[in-house]
N, C-alpha and C positions, 0 to 999 in steps of 0.2 A: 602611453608612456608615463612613468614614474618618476619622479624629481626628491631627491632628500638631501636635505640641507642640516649638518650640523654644526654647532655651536660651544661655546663655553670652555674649550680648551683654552691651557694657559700656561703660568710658569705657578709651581706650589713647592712649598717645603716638605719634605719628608713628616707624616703623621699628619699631613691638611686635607684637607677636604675637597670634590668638585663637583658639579653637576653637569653633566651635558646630555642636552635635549636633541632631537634629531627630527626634525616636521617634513614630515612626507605630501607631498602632491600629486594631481596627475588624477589616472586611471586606477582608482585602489580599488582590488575586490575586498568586501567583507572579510574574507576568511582569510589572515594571510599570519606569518610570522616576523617580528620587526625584532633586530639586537644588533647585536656588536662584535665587532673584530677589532685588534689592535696589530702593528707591525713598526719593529725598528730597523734600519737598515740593517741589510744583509741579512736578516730572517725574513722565515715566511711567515705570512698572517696567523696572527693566533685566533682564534676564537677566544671570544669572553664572555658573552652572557645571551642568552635569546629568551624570547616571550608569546606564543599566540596569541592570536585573539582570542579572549576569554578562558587563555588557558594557564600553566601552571608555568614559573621560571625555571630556570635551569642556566647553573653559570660553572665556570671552568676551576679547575678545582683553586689554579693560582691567585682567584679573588674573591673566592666564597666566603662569607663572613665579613666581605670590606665593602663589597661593591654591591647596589641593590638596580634589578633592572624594573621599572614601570613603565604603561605606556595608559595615557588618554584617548581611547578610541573616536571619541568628537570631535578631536583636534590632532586627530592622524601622528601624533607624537608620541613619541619613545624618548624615554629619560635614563640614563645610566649614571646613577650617585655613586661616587666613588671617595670611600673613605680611610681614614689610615694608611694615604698615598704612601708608597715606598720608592725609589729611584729605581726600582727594577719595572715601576709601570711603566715610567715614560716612552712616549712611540706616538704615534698617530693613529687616534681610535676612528674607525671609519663603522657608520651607521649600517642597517640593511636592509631591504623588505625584502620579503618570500614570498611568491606567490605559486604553490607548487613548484615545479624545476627553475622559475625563471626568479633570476637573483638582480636587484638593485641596486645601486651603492651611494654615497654620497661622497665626498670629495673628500672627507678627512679633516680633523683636527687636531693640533699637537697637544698635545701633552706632556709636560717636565716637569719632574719631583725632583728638585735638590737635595743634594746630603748635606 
C-alpha cells in the first residue's frame, strides 16, 4: 500500500506564488509516475502536470509556463511550483502515484487565489 501526503496549500493573491510538495510512502516500485490533478466543486478533476521517473514533464496546457512539476526520487517527493497564480486556479490539487494501472491519491489541498 501507498500513502501520500500533500502539503503547502494556502490562501495567495492573484500573481503570487506556491509550492506544494507531496511525499509518498508505502510499497513504491522504482519505476512509477507521480503529478497532479486539481478540482473545483461541480467539475471534474483536471489534470495538471505529471512526471516519471527519470523521465521528461508534461503539464496541461492551462499552466504551462506558470507551474513547474519536480520530484526527488530519495525522498519519494513530487513538488509542484506554481507561479503567477490566477483565481481561475483555485480548487484542491490532489497528488498522485502511478504505478502502471493502479492510481494512488492523497487527500488534497486547497488552494485560493484572490482577485
Amino acid at each position: 500500500q501507498v500513502q501520500l501526503v500533500e502539503s503547502g496549500g494556502g490562501l495567495v493573491q492573484t500573481g503570487g506564488s506556491l509550492r506544494l510538495p507531496c511525499v509518498a510512502s508505502g510499497s513504491i516500485f522504482r519505476i512509477n509516475v507521480m503529478g497532479w490533478y486539481r478540482q473545483t466543486p461541480g467539475k471534474q478533476r483536471e489534470w495538471v502536470a505529471a512526471m516519471p521517473t527519470g523521465g521528461s514533464t508534461n503539464y496541461a496546457d492551462s499552466v504551462k509556463g506558470r507551474f513547474t512539476i519536480s520530484r526527488d526520487n530519495a525522498k519519494n517527493t513530487v513538488y509542484l511550483q506554481m507561479n503567477s497564480l490566477q483565481p481561475e486556479d483555485t480548487a484542491v490539487y490532489y497528488c498522485y502515484l502511478a504505478e502502471g494501472p493502479t492510481h494512488y491519491w492523497g487527500q488534497g489541498t486547497q488552494v485560493t487565489v484572490s482577485s
